[in-house]
GUVO-779416 format. One record per residue (C-alpha): y, z, x; residue in one letter. Coordinates in steps of 0.02 Angstrom, whole numbers, padded with zeros to 5 digits, always signed. Layout:
# GUVO-779416
YZXA...
***
This chain:
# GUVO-779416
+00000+00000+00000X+00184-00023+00047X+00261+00145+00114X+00444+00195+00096X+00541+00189+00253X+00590+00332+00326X+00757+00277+00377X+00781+00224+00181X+00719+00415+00135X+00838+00494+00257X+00989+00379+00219X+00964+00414+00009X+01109+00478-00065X+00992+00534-00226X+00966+00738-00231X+00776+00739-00207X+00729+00943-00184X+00547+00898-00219X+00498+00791-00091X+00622+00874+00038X+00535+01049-00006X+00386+00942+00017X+00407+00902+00219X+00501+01051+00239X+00348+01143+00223X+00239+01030+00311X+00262+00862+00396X+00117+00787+00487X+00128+00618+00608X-00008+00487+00635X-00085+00492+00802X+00013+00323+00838X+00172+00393+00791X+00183+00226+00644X+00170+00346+00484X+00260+00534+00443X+00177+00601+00307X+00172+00751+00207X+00012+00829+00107X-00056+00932-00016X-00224+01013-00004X-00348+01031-00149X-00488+01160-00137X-00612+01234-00249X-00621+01417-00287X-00770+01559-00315X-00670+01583-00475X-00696+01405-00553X-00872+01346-00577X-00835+01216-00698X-00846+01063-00600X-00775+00932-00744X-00618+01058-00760X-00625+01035-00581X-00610+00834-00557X-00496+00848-00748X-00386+00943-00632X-00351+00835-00496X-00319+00691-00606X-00166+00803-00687X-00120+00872-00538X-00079+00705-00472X+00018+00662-00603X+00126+00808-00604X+00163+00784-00406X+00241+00612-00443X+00301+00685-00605X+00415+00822-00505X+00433+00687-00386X+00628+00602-00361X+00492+00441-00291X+00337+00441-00364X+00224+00371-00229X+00112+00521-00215X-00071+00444-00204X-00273+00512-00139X-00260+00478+00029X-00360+00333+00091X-00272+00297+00256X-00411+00317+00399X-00244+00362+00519X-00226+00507+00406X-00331+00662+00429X-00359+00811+00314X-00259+00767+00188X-00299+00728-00003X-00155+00693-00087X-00012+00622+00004X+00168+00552+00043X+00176+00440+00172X+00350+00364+00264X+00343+00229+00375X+00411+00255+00542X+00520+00114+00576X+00640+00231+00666X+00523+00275+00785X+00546+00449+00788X+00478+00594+00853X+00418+00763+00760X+00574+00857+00839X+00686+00699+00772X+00631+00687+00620X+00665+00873+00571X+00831+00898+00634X+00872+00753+00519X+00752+00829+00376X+00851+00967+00431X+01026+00902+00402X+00974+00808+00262X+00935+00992+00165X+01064+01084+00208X+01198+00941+00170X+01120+00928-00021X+01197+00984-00163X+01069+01109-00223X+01071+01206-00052X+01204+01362-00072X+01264+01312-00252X+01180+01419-00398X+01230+01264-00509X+01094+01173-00450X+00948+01327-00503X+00819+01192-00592X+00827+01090-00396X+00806+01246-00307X+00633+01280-00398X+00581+01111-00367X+00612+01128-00163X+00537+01315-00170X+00387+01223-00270X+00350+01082-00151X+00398+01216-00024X+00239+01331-00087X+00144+01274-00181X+00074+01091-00103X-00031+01205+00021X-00015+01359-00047X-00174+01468-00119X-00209+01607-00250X-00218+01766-00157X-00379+01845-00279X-00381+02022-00236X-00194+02042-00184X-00049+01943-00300X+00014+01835-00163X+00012+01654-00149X+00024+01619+00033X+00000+01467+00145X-00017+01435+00311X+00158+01410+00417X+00142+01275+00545X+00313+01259+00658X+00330+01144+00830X+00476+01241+00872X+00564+01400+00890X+00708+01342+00764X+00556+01273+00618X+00494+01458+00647X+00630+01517+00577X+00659+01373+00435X+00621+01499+00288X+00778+01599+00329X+00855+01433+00216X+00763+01517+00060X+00855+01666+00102X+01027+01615+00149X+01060+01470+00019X+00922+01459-00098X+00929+01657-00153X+00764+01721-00121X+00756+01911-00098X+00692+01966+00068X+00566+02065-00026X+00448+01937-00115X+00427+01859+00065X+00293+01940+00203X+00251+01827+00354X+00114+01847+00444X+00114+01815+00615X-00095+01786+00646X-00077+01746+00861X-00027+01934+00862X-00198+01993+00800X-00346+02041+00910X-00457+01917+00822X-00318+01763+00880X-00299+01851+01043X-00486+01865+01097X-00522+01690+01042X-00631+01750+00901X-00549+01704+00755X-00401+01575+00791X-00274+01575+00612X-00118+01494+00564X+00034+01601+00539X+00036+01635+00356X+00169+01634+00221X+00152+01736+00082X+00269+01764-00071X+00234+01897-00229X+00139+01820-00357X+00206+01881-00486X+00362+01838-00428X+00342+01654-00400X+00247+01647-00568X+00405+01705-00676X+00533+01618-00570X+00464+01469-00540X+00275+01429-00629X+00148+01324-00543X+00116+01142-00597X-00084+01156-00534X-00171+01201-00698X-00327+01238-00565X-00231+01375-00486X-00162+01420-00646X-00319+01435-00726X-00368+01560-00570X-00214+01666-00595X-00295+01692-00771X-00457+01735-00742X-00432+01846-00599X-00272+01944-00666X-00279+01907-00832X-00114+01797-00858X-00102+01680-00970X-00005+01517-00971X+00065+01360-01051X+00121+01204-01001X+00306+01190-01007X+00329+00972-01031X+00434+00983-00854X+00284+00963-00731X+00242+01136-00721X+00160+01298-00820X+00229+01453-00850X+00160+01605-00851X+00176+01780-00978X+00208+01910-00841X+00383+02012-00764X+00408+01984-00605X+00399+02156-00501X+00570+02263-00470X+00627+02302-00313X+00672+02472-00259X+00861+02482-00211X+00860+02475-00005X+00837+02282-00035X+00997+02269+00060X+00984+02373+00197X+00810+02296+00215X+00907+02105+00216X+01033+02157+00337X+00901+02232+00464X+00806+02076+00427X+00963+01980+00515X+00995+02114+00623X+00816+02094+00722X+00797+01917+00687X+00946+01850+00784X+01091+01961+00799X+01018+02113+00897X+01150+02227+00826X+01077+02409+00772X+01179+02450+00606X+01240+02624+00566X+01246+02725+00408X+01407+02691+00395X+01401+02517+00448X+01308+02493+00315X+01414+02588+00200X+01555+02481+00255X+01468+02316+00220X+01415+02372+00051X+01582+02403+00015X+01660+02254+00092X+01539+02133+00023X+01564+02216-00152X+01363+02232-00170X+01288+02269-00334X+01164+02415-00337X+01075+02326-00487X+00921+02271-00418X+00917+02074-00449X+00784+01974-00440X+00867+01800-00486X+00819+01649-00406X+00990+01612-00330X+01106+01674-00179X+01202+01840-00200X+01260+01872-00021X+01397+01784+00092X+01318+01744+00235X+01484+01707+00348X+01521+01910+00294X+01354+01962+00362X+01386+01879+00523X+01566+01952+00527X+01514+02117+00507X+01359+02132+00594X+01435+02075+00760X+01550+02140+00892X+01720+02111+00866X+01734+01981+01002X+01781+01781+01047X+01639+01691+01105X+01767+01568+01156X+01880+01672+01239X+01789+01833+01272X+01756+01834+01468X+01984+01805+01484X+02046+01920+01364X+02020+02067+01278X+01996+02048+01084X+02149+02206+01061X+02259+02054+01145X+02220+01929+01031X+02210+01991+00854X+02269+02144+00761X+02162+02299+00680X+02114+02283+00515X+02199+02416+00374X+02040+02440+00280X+01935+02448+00430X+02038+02549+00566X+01912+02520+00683X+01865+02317+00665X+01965+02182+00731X+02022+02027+00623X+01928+01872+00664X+01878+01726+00605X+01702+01671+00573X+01695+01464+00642X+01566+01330+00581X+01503+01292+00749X+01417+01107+00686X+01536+01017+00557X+01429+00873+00479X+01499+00862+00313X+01663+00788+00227X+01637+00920+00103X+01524+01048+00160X+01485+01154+00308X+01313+01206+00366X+01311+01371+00318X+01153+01450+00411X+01166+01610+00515X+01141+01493+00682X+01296+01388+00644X+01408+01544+00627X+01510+01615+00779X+01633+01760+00772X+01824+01692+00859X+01989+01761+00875X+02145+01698+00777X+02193+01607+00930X+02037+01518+00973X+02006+01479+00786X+02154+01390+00744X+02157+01297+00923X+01993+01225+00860X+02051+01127+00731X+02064+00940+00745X+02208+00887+00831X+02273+01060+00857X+02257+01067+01051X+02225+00945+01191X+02035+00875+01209X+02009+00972+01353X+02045+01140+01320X+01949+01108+01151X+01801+01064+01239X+01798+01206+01361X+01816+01329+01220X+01664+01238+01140X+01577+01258+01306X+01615+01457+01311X+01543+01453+01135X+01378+01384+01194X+01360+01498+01346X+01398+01644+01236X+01292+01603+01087X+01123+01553+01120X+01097+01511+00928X+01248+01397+00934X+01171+01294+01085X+01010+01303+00977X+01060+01230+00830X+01172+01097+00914X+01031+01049+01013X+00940+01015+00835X+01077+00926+00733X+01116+00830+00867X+00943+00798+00944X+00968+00813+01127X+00973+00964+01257X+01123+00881+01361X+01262+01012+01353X+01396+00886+01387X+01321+00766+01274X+01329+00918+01145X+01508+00987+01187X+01570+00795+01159X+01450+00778+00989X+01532+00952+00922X+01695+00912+00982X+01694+00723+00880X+01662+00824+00720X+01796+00947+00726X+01888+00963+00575X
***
């Protein structure tokens, strides 16, 4: 069959959260590098001895993949190139690009979409957590959690499901990774497992339903939950999703505090951010984003320039704060600008500057070259920053980078 091209996929200007949930959670190449596909696995459980329900299934289950699809060109694999895989989506290559290419644009592509960071958009966001989830995902029998394995090339796709929790809204709660390489079975050779994903059950069942009637028909028989379909490509289930005791935030800020900021957090730190972030005691378990994520950064970080930092002192370059006695004005800068109309706003783009450096940073505000050495002081000061560059713009040159962030200053 003819495949879609990935440069036509990547250059579509349609909102398509399926299929981007899709290869966000899993993107395979062919061993020739011609094809980039992504998959969804199909297996049979204890639970389910009915083997016509079984083959039923698959036929519907097809049909709701290209149903929820924005292309529907989801088909049983028959490609010999292609390994492991029932059902899939395949792109053509004509790019020619590698895996670490072809998720920085993936990448891009995401994060400049309308349903990413904009609780307008909730029906697209359950589409990209579904692909996201569910396509490999499994019913957890004896513990409700659906879980998956969590393949990543690199150390920035590690840390791709922090999306899910700075613009798509999911609590840090309903999400446990697993990291299997740090168990004695992976370690002696014994027992070598994937990393694992898992997300409450319950949870995902409420919020967002599952469009496999095979796993939905498991969810019923081993926890008694019954279902219906809903006529949108997906079946919804009679149960409350569980509610959260009230450190949820404390336990979201130390999630970004020992994920990438390495900044312990006080009682009173914490107090402060409550306050300053104006955050809501209610426990809430919607589906959409609650927290500004350019505040967390501010206020989980020292009150310093990375730009100007190692020249001047931060008491010389801003003023204190009348709320805060002890904090320092500054201004939290969009490292990577990409977007006419919209930043990328991810934890790794963010970077805490002075007044001073913040303004100079603006596009045509000072002269090329002292622009592009305070860009430079932001990379050797931010590891993160250098990180993410390096993905957007797909190379590890530094002065190809500084010149790449410096054209899209805005």
């Amino acid at each position: 069959m003819e495949y879609l091209k990935v440069s036509d996929f990547l250059a579509s200007e349609a909102e398509m959260p399926f299929l981007l949930g899709a290869f966000y959670g899993r993107y395979c190449f062919t061993d020739d590098g011609s094809l980039i596909y992504t998959l969804s696995v199909y297996r049979k459980s204890s639970y389910m001895s009915d083997e016509a329900f079984y083959e039923e299934s698959k036929i519907d289950y097809l049909k709701q993949l290209n149903f929820q699809s924005e292309i529907s060109q989801w088909h049983i694999n028959n490609n010999e190139k292609i390994k492991r895989a029932e059902f899939v989506f395949v792109l053509e290559n004509d790019l020619r690009l590698s895996q670490s290419q072809f998720f920085a644009r993936l990448y891009t592509k995401i994060l400049l979409s309308d349903f990413v960071g904009n609780n307008n958009f909730l029906e697209e966001r359950k589409k990209f957590a579904r692909a996201f989830f569910e396509l490999r995902g499994s019913i957890d029998t004896k513990r409700p959690l659906l879980a998956k394995d969590y393949f990543y090339n690199s150390i920035l796709e590690l840390k791709r499901i922090s999306l899910f929790l700075d613009n798509l809204g999911l609590s840090i709660n309903v999400l446990n990774i697993n990291f299997r390489d740090l168990q004695s079975q992976y370690v002696s050779g014994e027992n070598r497992r994937n990393t694992q994903l898992r997300i409450n059950l319950y949870w995902y069942l409420e919020k967002i339903g599952l469009m496999n009637i095979y796993k939905a028909e498991i969810v019923k028989r081993a926890y008694g939950i019954d279902y219906e379909y809903t006529g949108n490509g997906y079946y919804s289930f009679e149960c409350r999703a569980p509610t959260f005791n009230k450190n949820s935030f404390q336990e979201r800020i130390n999630f970004y505090a020992t994920r990438i900021l390495n900044n312990d957090l006080t009682e009173r730190d914490i107090k402060n951010l409550r306050e300053e972030l104006n955050f809501d005691e209610n426990t809430n378990n919607d589906f959409k984003r609650n927290i500004n994520i350019a505040q967390l950064v501010r206020y989980q970080t020292k009150d310093e320039c990375a730009a100007c930092k190692n020249k001047y002192n931060i008491a010389d370059r801003s003023f204190l704060l009348r709320k805060f006695p002890e904090r320092y004005y500054t201004e939290i800068h969009h490292f990577v600008s990409v977007g006419k109309e919209k930043e990328l706003d991810v934890v790794e783009n963010l970077t805490k500057l002075c007044p001073a450096c913040h303004r100079a940073l603006g596009r045509g505000k000072a002269s090329e070259q002292y622009q592009k050495k305070l860009i430079e002081n932001i990379m050797d000061a931010n590891e993160y920053n250098l990180e993410f560059a390096s993905l957007i713009f797909e190379s590890d040159d530094k002065d190809y980078l500084i010149q790449k962030v410096y054209e899209n200053l805005k």
